[in-house]
N, C-alpha and C positions, 0 to 999 in steps of 0.2 A: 385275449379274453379279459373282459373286465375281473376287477380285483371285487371279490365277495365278501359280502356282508352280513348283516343282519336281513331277509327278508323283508322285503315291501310291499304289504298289501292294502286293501282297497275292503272298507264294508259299508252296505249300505242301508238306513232306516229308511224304507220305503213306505211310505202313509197310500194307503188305499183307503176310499171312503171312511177318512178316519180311523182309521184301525193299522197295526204294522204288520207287514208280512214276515214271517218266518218259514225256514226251510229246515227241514229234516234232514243232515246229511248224510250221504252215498255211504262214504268212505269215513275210518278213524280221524279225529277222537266223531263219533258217531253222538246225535243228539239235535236239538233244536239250536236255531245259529242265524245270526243277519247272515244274509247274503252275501259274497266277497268271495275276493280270492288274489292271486298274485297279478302284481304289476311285472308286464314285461319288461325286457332290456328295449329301449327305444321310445316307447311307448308313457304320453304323460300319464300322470294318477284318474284326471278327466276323462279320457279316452278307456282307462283300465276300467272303471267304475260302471261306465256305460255299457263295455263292451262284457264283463263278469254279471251284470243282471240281465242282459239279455238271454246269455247261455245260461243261467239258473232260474229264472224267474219269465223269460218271455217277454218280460214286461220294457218299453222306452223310459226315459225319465224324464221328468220334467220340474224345473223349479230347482236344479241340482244346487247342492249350497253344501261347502264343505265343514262340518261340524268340529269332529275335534282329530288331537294327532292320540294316539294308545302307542305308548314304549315300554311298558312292564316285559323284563323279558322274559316271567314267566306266563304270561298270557295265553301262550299259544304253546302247547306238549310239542309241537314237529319244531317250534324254535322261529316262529316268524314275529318278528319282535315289533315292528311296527307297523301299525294300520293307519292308514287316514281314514277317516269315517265321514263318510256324506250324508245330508238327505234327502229326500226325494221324494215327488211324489210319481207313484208308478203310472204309466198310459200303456194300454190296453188289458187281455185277461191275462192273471198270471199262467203259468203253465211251467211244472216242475222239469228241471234238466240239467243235466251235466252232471252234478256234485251235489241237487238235489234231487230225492228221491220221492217227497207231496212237499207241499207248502201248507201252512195255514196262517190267517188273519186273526190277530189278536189286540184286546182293547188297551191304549197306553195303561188304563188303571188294572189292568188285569195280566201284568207280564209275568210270564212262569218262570220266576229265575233261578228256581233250584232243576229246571227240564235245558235250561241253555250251556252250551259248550264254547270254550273259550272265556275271554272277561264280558261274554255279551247284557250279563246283566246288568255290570257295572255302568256297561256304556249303555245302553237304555234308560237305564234309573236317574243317567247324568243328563240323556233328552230329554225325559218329564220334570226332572228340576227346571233345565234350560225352558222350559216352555212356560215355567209358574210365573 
């Protein structure tokens, strides 16, 4: 058995018609959230990323481009201490699943960041800088 870590995850800002998708999720901590979730054992971050928005969002990617790394360890209450953040743009309709429970489309100028869980604000608010 490999030797345990800090969790590795995978989040992604998916720009639909301009706009970014958020999920509502399933399960604790409960709230709006980029899409994401763990990277397997074998499995690179690329392949995790593609394959965690398909099962939440429905959606393929396109234009994949890795944004930034998040290591605050308190980012995340279950202890998953580092994310690679992608972003993307989504192809086809989204459609909620897995660990989301609806989805909704929101404009970068208009991010609800006292409604998001985890540090998704921070890393939001660091995409619309990045884009100035």
């Amino acid at each position: 058995m490999p030797n345990r870590g800090p969790g590795l995850a995978v989040d992604c800002i998916i720009l639909l018609d301009g706009k970014v998708l958020l999920i509502h999720r399933r399960n604790p901590p409960h709230g709006w959230a980029l899409p994401g979730g763990f990277v397997e054992y074998g499995e690179t971050v690329e392949d995790a990323v593609r394959r965690e928005m398909k099962e939440e969002t429905g959606l393929d990617l396109a234009d994949l481009k890795q944004f930034r790394v998040y290591s605050d360890p308190t980012r995340d209450p279950r202890g998953h201490v580092v994310s690679v953040v992608f972003s993307a743009r989504g192809v086809g309709e989204p459609e909620a699943g897995d660990d989301a429970d609806r989805y909704r489309l929101v404009d970068l100028g208009d991010i609800p960041e006292s409604e998001l869980v985890f540090d998704h604000a921070k890393i939001l608010g660091d995409f619309v800088q990045s884009r100035k």
